[in-house]
C-alpha positions in Angstrom: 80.8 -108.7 -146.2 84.4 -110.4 -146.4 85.6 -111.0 -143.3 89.5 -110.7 -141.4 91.1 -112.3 -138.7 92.9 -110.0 -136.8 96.0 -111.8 -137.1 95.7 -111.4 -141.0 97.5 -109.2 -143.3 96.7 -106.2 -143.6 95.9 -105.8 -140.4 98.2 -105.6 -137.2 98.0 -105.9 -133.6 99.8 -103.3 -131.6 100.8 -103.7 -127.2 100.8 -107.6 -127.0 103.3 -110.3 -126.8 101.3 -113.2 -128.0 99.0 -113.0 -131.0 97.8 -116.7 -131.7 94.2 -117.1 -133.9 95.1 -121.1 -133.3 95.8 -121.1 -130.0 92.7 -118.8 -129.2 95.8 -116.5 -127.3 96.3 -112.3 -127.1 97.8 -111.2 -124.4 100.7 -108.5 -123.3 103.0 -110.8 -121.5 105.1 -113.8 -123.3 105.1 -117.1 -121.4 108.8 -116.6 -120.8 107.9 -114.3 -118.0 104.6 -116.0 -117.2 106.1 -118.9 -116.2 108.8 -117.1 -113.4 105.9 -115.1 -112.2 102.9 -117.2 -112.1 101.3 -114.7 -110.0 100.6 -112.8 -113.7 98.9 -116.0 -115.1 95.7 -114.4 -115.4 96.2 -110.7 -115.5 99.1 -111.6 -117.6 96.9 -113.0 -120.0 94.4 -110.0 -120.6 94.7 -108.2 -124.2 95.0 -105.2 -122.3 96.5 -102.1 -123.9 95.7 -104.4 -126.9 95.0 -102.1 -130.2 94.1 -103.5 -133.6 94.9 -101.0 -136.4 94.4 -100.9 -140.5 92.8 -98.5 -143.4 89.5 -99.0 -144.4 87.1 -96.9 -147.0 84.3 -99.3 -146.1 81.1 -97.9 -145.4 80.0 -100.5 -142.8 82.3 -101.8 -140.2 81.5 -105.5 -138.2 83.0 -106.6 -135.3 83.0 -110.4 -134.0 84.6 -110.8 -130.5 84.5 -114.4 -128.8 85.7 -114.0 -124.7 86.6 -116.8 -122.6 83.9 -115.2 -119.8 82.6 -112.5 -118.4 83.5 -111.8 -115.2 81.9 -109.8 -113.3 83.8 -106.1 -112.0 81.4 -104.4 -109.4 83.1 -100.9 -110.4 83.0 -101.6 -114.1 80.4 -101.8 -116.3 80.5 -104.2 -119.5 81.8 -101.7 -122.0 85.0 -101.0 -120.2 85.5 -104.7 -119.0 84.5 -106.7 -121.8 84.0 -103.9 -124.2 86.2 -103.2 -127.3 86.1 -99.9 -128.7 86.6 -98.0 -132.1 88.3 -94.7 -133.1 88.9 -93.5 -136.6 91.8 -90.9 -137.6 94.5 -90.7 -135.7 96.4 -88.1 -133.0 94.9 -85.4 -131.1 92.2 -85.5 -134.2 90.9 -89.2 -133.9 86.8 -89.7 -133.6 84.8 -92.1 -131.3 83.0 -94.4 -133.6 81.6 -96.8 -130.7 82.0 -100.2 -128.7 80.8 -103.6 -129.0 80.3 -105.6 -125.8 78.3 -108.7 -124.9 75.0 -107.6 -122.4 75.5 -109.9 -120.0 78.1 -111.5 -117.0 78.5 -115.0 -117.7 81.6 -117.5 -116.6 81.5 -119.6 -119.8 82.6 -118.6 -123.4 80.3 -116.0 -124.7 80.1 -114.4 -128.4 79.1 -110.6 -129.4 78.7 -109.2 -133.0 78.1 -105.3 -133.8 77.8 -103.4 -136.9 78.6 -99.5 -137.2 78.6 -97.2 -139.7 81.4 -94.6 -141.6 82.3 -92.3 -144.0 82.8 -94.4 -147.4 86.1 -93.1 -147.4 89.5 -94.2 -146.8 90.4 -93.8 -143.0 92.5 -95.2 -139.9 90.5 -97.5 -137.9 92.1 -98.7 -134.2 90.5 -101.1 -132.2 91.5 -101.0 -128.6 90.8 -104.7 -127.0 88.9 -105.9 -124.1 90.7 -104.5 -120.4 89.4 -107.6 -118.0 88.6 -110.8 -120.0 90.5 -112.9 -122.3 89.7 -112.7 -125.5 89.9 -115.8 -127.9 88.7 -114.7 -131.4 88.3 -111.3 -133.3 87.0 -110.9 -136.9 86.9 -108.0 -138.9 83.9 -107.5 -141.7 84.0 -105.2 -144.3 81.9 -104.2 -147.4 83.1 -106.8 -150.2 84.1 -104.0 -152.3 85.6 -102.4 -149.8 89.6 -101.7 -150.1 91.6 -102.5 -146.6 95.3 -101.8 -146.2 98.0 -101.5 -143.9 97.8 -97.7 -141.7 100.5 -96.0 -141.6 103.0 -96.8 -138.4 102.8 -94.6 -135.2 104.2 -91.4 -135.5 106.3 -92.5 -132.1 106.9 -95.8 -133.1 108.9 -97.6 -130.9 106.3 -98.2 -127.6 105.8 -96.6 -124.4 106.0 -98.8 -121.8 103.3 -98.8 -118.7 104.1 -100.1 -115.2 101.7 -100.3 -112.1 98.6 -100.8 -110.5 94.9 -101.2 -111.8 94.6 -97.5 -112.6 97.3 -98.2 -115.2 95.2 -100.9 -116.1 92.7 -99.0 -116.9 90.6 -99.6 -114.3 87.6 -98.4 -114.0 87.3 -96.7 -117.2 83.5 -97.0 -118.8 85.2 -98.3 -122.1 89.0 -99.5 -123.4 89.6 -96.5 -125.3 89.2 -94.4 -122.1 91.7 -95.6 -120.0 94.6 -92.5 -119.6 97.1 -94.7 -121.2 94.7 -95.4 -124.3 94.0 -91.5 -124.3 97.4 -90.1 -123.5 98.9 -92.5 -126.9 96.0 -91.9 -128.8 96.6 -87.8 -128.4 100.8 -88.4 -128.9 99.7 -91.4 -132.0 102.5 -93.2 -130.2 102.3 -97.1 -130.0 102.9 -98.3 -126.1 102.7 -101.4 -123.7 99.8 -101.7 -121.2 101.5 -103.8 -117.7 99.4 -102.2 -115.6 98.5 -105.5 -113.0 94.9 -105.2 -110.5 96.9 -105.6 -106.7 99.8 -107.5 -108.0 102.2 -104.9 -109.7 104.8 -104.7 -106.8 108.2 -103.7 -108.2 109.9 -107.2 -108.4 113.0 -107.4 -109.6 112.3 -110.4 -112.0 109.6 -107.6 -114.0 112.4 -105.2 -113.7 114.6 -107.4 -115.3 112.2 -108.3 -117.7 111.4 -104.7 -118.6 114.9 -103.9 -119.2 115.3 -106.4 -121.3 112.4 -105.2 -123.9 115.1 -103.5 -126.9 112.6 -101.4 -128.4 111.2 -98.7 -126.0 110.7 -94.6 -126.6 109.6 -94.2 -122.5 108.8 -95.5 -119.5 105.9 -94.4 -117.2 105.4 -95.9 -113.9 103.3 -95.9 -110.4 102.6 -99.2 -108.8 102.8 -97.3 -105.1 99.2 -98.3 -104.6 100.3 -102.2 -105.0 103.2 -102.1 -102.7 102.2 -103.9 -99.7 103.5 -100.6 -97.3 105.8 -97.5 -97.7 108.6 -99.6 -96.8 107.9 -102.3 -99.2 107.8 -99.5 -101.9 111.0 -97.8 -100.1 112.7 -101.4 -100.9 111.9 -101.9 -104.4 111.0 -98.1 -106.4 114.9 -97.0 -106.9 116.1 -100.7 -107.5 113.7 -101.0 -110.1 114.7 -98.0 -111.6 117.7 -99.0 -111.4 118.0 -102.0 -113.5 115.9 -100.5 -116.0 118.8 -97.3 -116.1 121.1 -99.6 -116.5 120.1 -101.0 -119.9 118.6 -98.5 -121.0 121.2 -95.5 -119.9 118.8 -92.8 -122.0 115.4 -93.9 -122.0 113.1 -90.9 -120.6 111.9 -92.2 -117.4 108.6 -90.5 -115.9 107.5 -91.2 -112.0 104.1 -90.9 -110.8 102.4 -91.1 -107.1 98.9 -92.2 -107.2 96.4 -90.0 -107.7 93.7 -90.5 -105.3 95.2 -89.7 -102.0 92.5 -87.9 -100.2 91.3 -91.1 -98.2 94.9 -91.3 -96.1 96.6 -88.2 -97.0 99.7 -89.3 -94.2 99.9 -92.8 -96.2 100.2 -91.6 -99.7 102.5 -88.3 -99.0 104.7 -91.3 -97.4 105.0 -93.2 -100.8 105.0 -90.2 -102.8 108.6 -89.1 -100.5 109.8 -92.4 -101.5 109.5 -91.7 -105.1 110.2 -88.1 -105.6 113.7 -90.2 -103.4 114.0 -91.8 -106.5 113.6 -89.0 -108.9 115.7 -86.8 -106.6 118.7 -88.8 -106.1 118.7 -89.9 -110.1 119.0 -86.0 -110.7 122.0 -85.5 -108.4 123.6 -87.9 -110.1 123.2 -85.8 -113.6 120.4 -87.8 -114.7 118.5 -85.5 -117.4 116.3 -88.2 -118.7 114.1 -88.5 -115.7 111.0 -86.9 -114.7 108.3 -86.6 -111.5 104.8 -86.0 -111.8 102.9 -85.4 -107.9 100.0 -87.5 -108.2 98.0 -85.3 -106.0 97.4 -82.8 -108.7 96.0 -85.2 -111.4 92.3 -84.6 -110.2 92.9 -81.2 -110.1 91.6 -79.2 -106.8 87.9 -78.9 -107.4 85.6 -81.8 -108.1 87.6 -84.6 -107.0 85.3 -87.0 -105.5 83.9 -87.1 -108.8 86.7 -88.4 -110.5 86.6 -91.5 -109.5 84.2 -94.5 -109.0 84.8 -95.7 -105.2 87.2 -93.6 -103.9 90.5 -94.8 -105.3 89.5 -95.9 -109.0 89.4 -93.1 -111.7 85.6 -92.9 -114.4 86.3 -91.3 -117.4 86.6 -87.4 -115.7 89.4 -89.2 -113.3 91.1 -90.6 -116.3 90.6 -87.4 -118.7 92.4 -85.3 -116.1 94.9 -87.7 -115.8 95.5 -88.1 -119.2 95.6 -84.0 -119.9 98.7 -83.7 -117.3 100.5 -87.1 -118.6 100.0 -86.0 -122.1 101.6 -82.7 -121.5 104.8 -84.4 -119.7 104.9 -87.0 -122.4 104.8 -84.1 -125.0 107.7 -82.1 -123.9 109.7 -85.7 -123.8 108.5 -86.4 -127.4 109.8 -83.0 -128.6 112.6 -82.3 -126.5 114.1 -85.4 -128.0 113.0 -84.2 -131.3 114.9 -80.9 -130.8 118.1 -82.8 -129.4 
């Protein structure tokens, strides 16, 4: 087989900010904001939302993933923390292939390598990266007579950008590619940005700022109310943070969510989702027709909701599916109302 780095021609890495085979360094956020937020230092430095993407007509497909560790995530199993996974295609059409993941928690360096099998026939291959733990090194092996070339870009190429808590994260999906932000941009074929942050996502003006500052954006989703330390400290920050991104970005669709899993304090999270439909509502008064509200509460749907997520708060892959079919749908009417204008 001949092998590729993933930083190599014709491949291309899509959702991160660093992309260093030297440096052993892919992760979303640049050190710019790293170093005013060192809060971010490690979750900053996950590959999340991380997607490798090319055209292969090889028959067999090889994967070589060095991670720095891996740690271990009581509500997560391997696949989804440490796992990278593989779809072929592309949209609403794209097919599972599989995941490689190392078989074992380990706090040191550790090396995986996985084989699968395809149609000899020219297709899209995407790689979504590890969620939890950093990763150092990928490789790429193909059949030596095997043709690989660049895939075509996103149909929505300019990204969607991602905001809040470890659900946006991804957390606890069973794999990568099953996290709703992975499904919902798979579905659209839209490129986005994963800053989804475990417990530290709390609408700070300096991640506004920075936010607002990205030039290249087709929407912003975001739903950190689980992270904010209380419904004041969300009341303080949710409109102000909207704000400065308006304010760059006078036309960008904006989509609000409350949390999803609010059957454990009903009182608590009907507060926080007040303070953000406050957003939404007060953006509309003021003529605002780029902004939309999505009520958390209804993303499990009304039957079988303790079985959408893992402990209670974190969504498994029916938690994440309906989450994805309701977001998808918003997203869609965005994506074409913007088409139509």
């Amino acid at each position: 087989m001949k092998y590729y780095n993933i930083t190599q021609h014709p491949l291309k890495i899509y959702g991160l900010a660093v992309t260093d085979a030297e440096t052993q360094q892919f992760h979303r956020l640049p050190e710019c904001i790293l170093d005013k937020m060192p809060q971010y230092n490690y979750l900053g430095r996950r590959a999340t939302g991380g997607r490798v993407r090319f055209c292969t007509d090889s028959a067999k497909l090889t994967i070589r993933m060095i991670l720095s560790q891996t740690k271990e995530d009581i509500n997560i199993p391997l696949s989804g923390s440490a796992g990278a996974d593989i779809y072929l295609g592309m949209g609403i059409e794209s097919k599972y292939l599989g995941y490689v993941a190392p078989n074992c928690h380990i706090m040191e360096k550790i090396s995986v390598e996985k084989t699968f099998s395809k149609k000899n026939a020219m297709e899209i291959v995407t790689i979504n990266l590890p969620r939890n733990d950093h990763l150092l090194s990928m490789e790429i092996g193909v059949d030596d007579a095997a043709t690989v070339t660049e895939s075509p870009e996103y149909t929505i190429a300019s990204p969607i950008v991602f905001y809040g808590s470890s659900i946006t994260e991804g957390g606890c999906a069973s794999r990568a590619g099953n996290a709703y932000t992975s499904i919902v941009c798979r579905w659209l074929d839209a490129d986005y940005c994963n800053f989804g942050f475990s417990g530290a996502a709390r609408g700070e003006q300096i991640f506004a700022q920075y936010l607002a500052s990205l030039t290249d954006v087709s929407a912003f989703v975001y739903d950190y109310d689980h992270n904010a330390d209380s419904v004041k400290q969300l009341s303080d920050t949710h409109e102000a943070f909207f704000q400065t991104i308006r304010k760059e970005h006078p036309y960008l669709p904006v989509l609000m969510l409350s949390r999803p899993d609010t059957d454990q304090d009903k009182r608590d999270a009907r507060a926080r989702k007040e303070v953000i439909y406050t957003t939404y509502s007060n953006a509309k008064r003021q003529g605002d027709d780029n902004i939309w509200f999505l009520d958390g509460e209804t993303l499990f749907g009304t039957y079988g909701r303790a079985e959408c997520t893992v402990d209670g708060t974190h969504p498994n892959a029916l938690g994440f599916m309906r989450m994805a079919e309701k977001i998808y749908d918003i997203l869609y009417e965005i994506f074409n109302r913007s088409k139509n204008n």
